[in-house]
C-alpha positions as CSV (number, residue, x, y, z in Angstrom):
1,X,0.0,0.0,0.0
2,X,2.8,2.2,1.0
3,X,4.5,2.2,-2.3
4,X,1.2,2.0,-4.1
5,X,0.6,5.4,-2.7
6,X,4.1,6.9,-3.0
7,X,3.4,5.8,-7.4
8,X,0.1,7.0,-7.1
9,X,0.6,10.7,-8.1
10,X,2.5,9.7,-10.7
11,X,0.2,7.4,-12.7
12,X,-1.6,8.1,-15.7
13,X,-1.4,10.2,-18.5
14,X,-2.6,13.3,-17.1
15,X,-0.2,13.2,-14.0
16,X,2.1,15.7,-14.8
17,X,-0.6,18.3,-15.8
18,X,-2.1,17.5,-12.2
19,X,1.2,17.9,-10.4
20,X,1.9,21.4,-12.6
21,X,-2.0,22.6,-11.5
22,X,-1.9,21.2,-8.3
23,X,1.8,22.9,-7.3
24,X,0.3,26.4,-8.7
25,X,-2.8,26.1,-6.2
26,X,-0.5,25.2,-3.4
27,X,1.4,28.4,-4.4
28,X,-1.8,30.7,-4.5
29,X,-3.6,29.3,-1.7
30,X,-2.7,32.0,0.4
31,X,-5.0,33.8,-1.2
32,X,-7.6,31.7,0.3
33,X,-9.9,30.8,-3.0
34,X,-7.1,28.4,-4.5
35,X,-8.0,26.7,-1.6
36,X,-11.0,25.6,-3.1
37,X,-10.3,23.6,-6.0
38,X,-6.9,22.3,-4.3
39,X,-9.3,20.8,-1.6
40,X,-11.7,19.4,-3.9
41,X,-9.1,17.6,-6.0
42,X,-7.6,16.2,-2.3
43,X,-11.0,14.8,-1.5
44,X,-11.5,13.4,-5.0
45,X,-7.8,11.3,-4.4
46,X,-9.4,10.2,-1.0
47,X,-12.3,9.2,-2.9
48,X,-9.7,7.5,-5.3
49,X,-8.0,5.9,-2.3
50,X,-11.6,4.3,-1.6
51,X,-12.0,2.9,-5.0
52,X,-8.4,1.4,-4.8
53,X,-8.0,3.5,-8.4
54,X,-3.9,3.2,-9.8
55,X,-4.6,6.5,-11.3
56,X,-5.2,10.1,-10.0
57,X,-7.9,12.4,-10.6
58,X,-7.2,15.2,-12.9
59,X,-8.3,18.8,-12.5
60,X,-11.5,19.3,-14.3
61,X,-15.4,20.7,-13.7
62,X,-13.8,23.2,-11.8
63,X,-17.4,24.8,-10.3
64,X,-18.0,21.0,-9.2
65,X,-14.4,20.6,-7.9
66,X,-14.4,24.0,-6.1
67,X,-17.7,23.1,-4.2
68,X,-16.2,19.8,-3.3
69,X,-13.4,21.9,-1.9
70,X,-15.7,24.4,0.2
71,X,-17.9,21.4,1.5
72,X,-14.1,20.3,2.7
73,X,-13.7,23.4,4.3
74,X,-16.6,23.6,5.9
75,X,-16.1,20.1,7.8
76,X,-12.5,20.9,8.7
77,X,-13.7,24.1,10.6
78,X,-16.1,22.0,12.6
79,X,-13.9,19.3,13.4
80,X,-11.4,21.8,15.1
81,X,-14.0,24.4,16.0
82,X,-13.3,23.0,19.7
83,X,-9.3,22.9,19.8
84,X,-9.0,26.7,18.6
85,X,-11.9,27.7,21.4
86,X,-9.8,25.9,23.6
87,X,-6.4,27.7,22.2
88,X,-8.0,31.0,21.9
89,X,-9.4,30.7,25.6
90,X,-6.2,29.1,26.9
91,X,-4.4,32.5,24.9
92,X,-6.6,35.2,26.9
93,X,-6.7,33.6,30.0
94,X,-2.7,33.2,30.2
95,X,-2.7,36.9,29.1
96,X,-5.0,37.8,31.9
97,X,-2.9,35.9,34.4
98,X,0.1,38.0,33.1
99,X,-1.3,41.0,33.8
100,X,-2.3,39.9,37.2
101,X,1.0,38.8,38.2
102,X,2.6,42.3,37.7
103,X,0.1,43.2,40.7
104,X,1.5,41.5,44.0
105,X,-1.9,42.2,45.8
106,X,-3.4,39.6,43.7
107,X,-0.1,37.0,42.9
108,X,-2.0,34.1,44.0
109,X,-4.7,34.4,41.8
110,X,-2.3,35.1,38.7
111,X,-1.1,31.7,39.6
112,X,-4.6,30.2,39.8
113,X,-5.6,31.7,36.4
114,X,-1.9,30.6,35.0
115,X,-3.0,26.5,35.9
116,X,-6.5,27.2,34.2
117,X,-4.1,28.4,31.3
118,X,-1.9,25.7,31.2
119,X,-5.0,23.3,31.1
120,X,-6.8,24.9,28.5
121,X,-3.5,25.0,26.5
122,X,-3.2,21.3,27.5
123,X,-6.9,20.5,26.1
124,X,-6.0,22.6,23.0
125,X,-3.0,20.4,22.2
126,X,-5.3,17.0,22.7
127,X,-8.3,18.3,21.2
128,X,-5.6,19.5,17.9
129,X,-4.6,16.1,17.5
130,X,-7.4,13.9,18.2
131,X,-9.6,16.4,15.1
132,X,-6.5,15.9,13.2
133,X,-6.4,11.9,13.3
134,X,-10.0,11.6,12.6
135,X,-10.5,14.6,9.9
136,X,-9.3,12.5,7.3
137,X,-11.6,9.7,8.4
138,X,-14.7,12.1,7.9
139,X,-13.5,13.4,4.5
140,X,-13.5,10.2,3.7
141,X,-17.1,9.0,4.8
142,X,-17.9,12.2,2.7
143,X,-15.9,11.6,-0.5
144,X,-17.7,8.1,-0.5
145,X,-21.3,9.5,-0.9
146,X,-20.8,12.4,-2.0
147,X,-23.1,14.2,1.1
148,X,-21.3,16.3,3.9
149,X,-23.8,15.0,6.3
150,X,-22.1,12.0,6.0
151,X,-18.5,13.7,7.6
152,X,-20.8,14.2,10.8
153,X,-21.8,10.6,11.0
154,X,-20.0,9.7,14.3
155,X,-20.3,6.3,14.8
156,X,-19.5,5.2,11.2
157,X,-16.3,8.0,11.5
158,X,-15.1,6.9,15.1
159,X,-15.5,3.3,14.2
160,X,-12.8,3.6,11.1
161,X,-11.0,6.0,13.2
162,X,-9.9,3.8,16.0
163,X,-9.6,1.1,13.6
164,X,-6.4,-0.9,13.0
165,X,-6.7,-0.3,9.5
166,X,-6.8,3.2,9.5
167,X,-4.4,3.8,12.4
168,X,-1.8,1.8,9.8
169,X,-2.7,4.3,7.1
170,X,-2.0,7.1,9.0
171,X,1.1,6.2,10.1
172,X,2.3,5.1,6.7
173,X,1.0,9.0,5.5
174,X,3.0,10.5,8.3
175,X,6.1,8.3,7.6
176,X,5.5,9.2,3.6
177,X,5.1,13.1,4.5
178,X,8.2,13.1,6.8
179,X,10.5,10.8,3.9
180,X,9.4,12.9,1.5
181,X,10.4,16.0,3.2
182,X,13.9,15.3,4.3
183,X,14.8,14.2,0.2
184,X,13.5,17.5,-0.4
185,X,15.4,19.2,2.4
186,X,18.5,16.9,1.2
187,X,18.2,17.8,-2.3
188,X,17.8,21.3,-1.7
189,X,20.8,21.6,-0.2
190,X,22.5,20.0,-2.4
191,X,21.5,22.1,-5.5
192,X,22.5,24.9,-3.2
193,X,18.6,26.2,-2.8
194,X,18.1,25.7,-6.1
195,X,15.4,23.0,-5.7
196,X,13.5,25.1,-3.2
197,X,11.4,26.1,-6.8
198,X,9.6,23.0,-6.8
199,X,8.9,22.9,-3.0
200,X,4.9,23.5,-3.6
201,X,5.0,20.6,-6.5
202,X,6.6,18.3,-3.4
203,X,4.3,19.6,-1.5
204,X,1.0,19.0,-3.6
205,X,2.6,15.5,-3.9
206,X,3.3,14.6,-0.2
207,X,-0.3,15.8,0.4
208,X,-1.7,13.6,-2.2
209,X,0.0,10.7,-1.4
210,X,-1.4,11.7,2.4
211,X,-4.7,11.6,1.4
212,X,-4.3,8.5,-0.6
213,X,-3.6,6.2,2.1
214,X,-6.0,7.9,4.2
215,X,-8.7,7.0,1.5
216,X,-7.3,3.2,1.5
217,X,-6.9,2.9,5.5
218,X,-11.1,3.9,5.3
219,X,-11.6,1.1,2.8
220,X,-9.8,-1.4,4.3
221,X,-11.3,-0.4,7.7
222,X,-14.5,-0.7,6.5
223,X,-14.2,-4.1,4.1
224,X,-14.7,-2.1,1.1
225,X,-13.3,-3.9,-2.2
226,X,-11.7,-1.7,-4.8
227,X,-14.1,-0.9,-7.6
């Protein structure tokens, strides 16, 4: 599966197009509506990842794709809705305690308000990683039917979630993500910064490759055969 995924990107006749498109959206996206079609196509390779496809998708029907991507957005913001409360409460709490602590009138409860802090900032880390495990595994209940309701279908989510299956996957995504990132760092260096042009293409392609395995480890958690 691992090298399956690692191929993936590469397969097909329209791969390079993708990659060229793909690395150009990564390079926009911070000006947010890139964002769009770039998460559209990534659910459509988790979707691909389902099906057990050899081939990517290609960028095409842009609306379509673009709606995909907003529908992805749109489920990402609610699954880590809670960890930024928690950061962003964690953040003006440890400013109020701060502020408190310059006053020695009230240094004990700076140090009360400075353990809330630390909890809330604790929570925020937990919270962070937990929606990031299981994000994928929603995507991926939505790229399957096609209906966003489906990404808030907890037991079906949570069930491939804490799955063997899917805990494989998203190990082998991380270890892909990481490997793919020190060539890039290697090779970098070694062209003297010159590679550093094509960091958004590696990028575009350790994210696909991601998402790929994250689509599989769903399928294979789930007994689904490839189409």
């Amino acid at each position: 599966m691992f090298e399956d995924a690692l191929r993936f990107p590469f397969a097909g006749d329209d791969s390079a197009r993708s990659l060229l498109i793909g690395g150009v959206l990564v390079l926009l996206s911070p000006f947010v509506l890139p964002l769009l079609p770039l998460f559209g196509y990534y659910l459509r390779v988790v979707k691909a990842g389902i099906d057990g496809d050899e081939t990517p998708p290609v960028f095409e029907e842009w609306v379509e794709l673009s709606v995909d991507g907003l529908k992805a957005v749109v489920v990402s913001f609610v699954y880590f809705l809670l960890p930024l409360a928690f950061t962003v409460i964690g953040a003006l709490v440890v400013g109020a305690g701060a502020i408190l602590a310059q006053e020695r009138a009230v240094t004990g409860v700076a140090t009360g308000i400075g353990i809330v802090g630390a909890l809330f900032a604790l929570a925020s880390f937990v919270t962070i990683l937990l929606a990031t495990y299981v994000f994928p595994a929603a995507l991926a209940n939505m790229a399957r039917s096609g209906d966003i309701a489906d990404a808030f279908e907890l037991s079906t989510v949570l069930g491939v979630a804490f799955s063997v299956e899917y805990l494989v996957a998203g190990l082998l995504g991380i270890a892909a993500v990481i490997l793919i990132g020190i060539v890039n760092t290697v090779v970098t260096v070694f062209t003297l910064g010159l590679f550093l042009l094509l960091a958004v293409f590696v990028q575009f392609y350790a994210q696909a490759v991601f998402f790929y395995l994250f689509g599989r480890g769903y399928a294979n958690a789930r007994g689904l055969q490839p189409e």
